[in-house]
N, C-alpha and C positions, 0 to 999 in steps of 0.2 A: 524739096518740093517748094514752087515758090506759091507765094500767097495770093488772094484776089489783088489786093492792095497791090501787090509787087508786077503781077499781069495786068493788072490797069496804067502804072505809071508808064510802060515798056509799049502799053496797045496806042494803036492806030486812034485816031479821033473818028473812024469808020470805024474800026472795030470797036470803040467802046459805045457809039450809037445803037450799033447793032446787039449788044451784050445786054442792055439796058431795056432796049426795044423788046428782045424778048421774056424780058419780067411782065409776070402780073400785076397787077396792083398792089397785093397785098404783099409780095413778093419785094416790091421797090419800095414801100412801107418798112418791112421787116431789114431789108437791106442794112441799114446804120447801125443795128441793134445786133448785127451778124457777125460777133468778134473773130470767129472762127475763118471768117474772108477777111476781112482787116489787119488780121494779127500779122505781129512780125515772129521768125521762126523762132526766136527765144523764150517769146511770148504764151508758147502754147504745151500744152503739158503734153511729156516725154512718154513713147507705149513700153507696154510691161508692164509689169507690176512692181509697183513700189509704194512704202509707205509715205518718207516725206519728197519732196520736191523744191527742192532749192534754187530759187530765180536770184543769181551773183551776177549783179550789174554796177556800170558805174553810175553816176547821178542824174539822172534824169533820162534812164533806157529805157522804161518804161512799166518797172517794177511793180508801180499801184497797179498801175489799168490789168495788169497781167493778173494780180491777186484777187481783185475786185470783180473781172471777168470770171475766174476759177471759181468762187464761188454762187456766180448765178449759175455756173454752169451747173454745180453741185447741187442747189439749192430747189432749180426749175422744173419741173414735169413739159410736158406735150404741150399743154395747154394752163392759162393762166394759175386754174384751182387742181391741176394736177401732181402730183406728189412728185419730188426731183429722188435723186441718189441719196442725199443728206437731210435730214430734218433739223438737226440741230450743230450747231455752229461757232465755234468759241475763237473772238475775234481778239488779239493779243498785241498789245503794241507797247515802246517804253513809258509812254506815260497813257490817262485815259484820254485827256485832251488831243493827243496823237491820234489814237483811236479815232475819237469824233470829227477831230477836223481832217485829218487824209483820211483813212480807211473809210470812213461812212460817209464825209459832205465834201470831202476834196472835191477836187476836178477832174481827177481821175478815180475819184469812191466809190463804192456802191451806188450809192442815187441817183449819184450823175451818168452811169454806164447801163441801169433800170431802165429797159422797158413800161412804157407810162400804165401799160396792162398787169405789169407784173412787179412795180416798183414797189419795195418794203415800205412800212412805214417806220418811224423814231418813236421809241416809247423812251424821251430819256429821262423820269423818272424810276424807270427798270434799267436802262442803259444797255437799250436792244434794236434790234431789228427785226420786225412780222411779216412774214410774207403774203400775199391772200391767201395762198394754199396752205399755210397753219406754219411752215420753215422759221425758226429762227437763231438771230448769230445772237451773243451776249457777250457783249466788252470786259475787257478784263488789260490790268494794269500790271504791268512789268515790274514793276515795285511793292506790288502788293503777292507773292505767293500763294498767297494761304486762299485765297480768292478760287483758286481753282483745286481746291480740297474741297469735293461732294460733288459740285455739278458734273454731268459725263455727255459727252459730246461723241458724233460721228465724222466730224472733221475741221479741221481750224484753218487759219491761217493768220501766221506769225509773221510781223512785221519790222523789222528794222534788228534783228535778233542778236548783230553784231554791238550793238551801241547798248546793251541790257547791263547794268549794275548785277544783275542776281541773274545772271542768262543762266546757268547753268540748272539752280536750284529750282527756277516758274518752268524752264524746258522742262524737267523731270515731272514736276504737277502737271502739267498739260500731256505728259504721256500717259499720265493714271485717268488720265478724263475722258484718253480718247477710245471707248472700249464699247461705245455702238455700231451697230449693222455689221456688215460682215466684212467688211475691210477700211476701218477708219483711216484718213489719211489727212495729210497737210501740207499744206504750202510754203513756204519762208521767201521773204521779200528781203534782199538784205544788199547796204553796199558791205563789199568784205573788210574784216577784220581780224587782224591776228589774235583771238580770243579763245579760252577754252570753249565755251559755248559752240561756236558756229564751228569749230575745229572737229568738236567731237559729232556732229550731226553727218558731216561730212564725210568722215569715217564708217558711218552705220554704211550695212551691206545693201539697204534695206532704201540710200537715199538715191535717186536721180539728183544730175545739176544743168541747170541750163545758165550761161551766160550771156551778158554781151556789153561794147561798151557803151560810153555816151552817145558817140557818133552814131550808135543804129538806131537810133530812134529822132535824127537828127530834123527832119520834114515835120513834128513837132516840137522845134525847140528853137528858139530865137538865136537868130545867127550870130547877134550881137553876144550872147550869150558862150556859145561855141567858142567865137573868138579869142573873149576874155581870158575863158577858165584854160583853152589851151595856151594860149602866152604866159599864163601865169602859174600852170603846173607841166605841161609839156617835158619831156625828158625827165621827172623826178618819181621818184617812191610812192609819193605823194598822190601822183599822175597817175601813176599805174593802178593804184588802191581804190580813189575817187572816181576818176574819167576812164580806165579799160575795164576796170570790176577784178582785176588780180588780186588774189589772198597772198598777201606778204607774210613774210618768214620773219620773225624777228626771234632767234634760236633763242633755250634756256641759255644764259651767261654770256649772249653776243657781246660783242667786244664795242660794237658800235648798234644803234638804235634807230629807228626810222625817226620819232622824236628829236634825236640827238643833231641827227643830218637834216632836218627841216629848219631846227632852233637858228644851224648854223648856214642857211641859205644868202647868197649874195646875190644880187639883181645887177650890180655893175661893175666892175675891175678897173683900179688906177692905176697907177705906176706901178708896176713889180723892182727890186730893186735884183732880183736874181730870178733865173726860170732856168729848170730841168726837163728836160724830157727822159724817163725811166721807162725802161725797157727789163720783160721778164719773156726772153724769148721761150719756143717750146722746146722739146728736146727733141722734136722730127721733125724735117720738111715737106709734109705734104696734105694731103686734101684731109686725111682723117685725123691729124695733129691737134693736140690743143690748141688753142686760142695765141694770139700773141698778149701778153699786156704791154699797154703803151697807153702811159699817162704823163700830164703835163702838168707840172707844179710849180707855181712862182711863190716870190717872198719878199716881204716889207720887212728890211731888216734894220728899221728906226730903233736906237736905243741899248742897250743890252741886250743880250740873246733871249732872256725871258719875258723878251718883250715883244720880240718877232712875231710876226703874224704869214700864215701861208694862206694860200689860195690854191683850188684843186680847178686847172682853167681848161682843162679835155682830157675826154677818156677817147685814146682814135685808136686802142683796140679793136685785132682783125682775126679772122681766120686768115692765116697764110700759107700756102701753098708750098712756097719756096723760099729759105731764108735771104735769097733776094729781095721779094715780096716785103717783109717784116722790117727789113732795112731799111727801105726806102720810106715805108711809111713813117720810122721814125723818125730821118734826115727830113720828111716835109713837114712835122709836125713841128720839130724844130725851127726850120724857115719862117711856118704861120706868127710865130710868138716871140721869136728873136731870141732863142732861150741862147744860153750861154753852155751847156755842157749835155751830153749825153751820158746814161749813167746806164750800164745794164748788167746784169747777175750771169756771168759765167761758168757757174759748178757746171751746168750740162755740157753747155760748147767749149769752153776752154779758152783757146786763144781764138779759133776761127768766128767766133763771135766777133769780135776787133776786124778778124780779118775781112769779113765780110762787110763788114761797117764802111772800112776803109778802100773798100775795090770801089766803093761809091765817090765817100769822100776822102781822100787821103789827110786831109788837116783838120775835119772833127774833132773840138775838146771832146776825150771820151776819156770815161772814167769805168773799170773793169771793178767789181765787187762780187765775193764771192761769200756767203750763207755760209756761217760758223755756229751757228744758232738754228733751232725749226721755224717753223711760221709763226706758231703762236709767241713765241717767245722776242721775235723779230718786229711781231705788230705790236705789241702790248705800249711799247715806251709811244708809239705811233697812236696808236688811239688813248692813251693820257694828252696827249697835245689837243685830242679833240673834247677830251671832259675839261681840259683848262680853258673851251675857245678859242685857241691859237690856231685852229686851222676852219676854212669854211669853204663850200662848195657853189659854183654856177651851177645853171639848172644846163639839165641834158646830160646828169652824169647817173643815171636809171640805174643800167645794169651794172656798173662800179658798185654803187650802193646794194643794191640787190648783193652783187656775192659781200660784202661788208658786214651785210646781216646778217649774216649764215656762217660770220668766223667769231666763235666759243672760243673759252678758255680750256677746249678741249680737241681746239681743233678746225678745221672746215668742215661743215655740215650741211654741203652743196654737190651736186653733182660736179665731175671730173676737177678741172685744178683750180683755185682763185687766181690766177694768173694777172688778173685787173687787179685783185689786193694787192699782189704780192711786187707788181710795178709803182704802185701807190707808195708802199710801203717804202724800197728803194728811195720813189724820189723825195720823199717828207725825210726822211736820214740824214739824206745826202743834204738838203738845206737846213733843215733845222736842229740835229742830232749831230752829226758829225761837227757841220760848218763852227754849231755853237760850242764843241770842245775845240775848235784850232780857233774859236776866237779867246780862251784864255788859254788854250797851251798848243806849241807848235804841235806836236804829236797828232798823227790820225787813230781815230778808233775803228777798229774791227769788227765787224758784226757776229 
């Protein structure tokens, strides 16, 4: 259903005279104040029944104004000195200063989204909010627990709940608090975080979630702004967490870390003095196949081998259709980069992997490897290269990283194949693993 907001941008400059025209007075008065016409659909709380209600956005979607609206909605009756759904209110953020300055006097706070008739007042010697109708919220600090041991409330709202020191142990006190009227409920305002806190909320049967990312809320946010944060996280982990509102996975015992791949972010590429393109074809040709991986890996190989440094410089992973299709992609991804060899894992196709290769190019350096080892056992010496900093990533390599996060020491713990690891994997070997035993001994190693 689309919003007032959303049928006004779309209407006619006749139809929006004529929409206006017919308000009342006090109607075009009340208008501003009418979050419920304004709102964007992420914005507005989900039907059914449920207890919390989870707004997962990324930075600036429009999470306060959403929570801050939630509870006037809660808070209001009919009329000014009317009684709302909620009388009491427990306002929860990581620090109190958080509290006061976004949740109560932000720009999108309570005061500022207040009707002048119904706007609370600050008692902040109490560290609250009155409404004229008797309603009030009472602040409370994410650091302090014990704080919400006694008082009981009929509805909150929690704010930033992924960024909580003690998330887990103030969420549990704020669930003993919430045991007024006949169905207490709450809000949570959060960008995501791989955290138990915000993980286990999520889980409850009991939670709705609405999302969205930066860009919907984008008609309030400075372009110049947009701009920045997407050239500067666009295609990363990073990106997706911050700017789309995705909860990343970073598995018990992953083998690589969202941390780990941000540490090692590169912003520009020099000379490579070697590049591969690795290939982890599927074992079917067609529409419902796994994914191709095809990744592109160069290397500075100044010095001794334990001095080599790599770079991860595209991930041009496909679904392919046809092992025509997955071929060629890798022969162009080749071209783009000047690599010098192609490298791709045969246990599934055998020879016609090659052969295929070669119905393209018949003179491709191509180099056939075949998995003597599992995956975890194959990536491990692969991701030691990245706890020593010897290997680092250009941005736009999201979903490489993504399945990276989800490969344990026990395993992949992602849906269908790591197919993008497991080309990665390949091509860091083949440069820096192998290359660096035939450079003190002629002998190739085996995987």
């Amino acid at each position: 259903m689309r919003s007032g907001a959303g049928w006004l941008a779309s209407a006619t400059q006749e139809q929006v005279d004529e929409f206006l025209g017919g308000l009342s007075e006090n109607a075009l008065l009340a208008l501003p104040w009418m979050f419920e016409f304004w709102a964007l659909p992420h914005q507005l709380p989900p039907d059914g029944v449920w207890k919390s209600w989870v707004i997962m956005g990324g930075r600036g979607a429009g999470k306060t104004r959403a929570g801050s609206e939630w509870v006037r909605a809660e808070v209001e009756g009919a009329g000014p000195l009317d009684a709302g759904r909620s009388r009491r209110v427990a306002l929860v953020g990581e620090t109190f200063d958080q509290v006061r300055e976004v949740m109560v006097f932000g720009e999108s706070g309570i005061l500022a989204c207040s009707p002048p008739d119904r706007k609370p007042e600050w008692e902040a010697g109490r560290k609250r909010l009155v409404w004229p109708n008797g309603a009030v919220a009472q602040c409370f600090s994410a650091h302090e627990p014990e704080a919400l041991r006694g008082p009981q409330f009929d509805a909150a709202w929690v704010d930033e709940l992924a960024k909580w020191k003690k998330g887990e142990e103030v969420w549990d006190m704020l669930q003993f608090a919430l045991r007024l009227g006949d169905n207490p409920r709450q809000v949570v305002t959060t960008t995501p975080r791989n955290v138990p806190a915000l993980k286990g909320v999520l889980k409850n049967p009991s939670t709705v979630v609405t999302h969205a990312p930066t860009e919907a809320n984008r008609a309030y946010l400075a372009a110049s702004f947009l701009e920045e944060v997407r050239a500067r996280y666009e295609g990363t982990r990073l990106g997706m967490q911050e700017l789309d509102g995705v909860l990343l996975d970073d598995v018990e015992g992953a083998m690589w870390t969202t941390a780990m791949l941000e540490a090692g972010r590169l912003d520009s590429v020099g000379r490579m003095d070697r590049v591969v393109v690795a290939v982890d074809p599927p074992v079917t040709g067609h529409a419902g196949s796994d994914e191709c991986g095809i990744v592109v890996v160069g290397c500075v190989m100044d010095g001794s081998p334990t001095g080599w440094k790599a770079v991860v410089l595209e991930d041009a992973s496909m679904s392919a259709a046809s092992p025509d299709a997955w071929a060629r992609a890798a022969l162009a991804a080749m071209a783009r980069h000047g690599a010098d060899r192609l490298v791709a894992e045969v246990n599934q196709g055998g020879d016609l992997v090659e052969q295929v290769i070669r119905s393209i190019d018949p003179l491709v350096p191509f180099r056939a490897v075949r998995a003597a080892k599992g995956k975890v056992a194959r990536a491990e010496p692969v991701a030691a290269l990245y706890e020593q900093g010897r290997v680092r990533h250009v941005r736009g390599l999201a979903k490489l990283e993504d399945q990276m996060c989800r490969m344990s020491v026990r395993g992949y713990e992602g849906k269908g194949s790591p197919d993008r690891v497991d080309a990665l994997v390949w091509g860091l070997w083949d440069l820096m693993i192998d290359s660096a035993a035939s450079f003190s001994r002629p002998s190739v190693r085996r995987l």
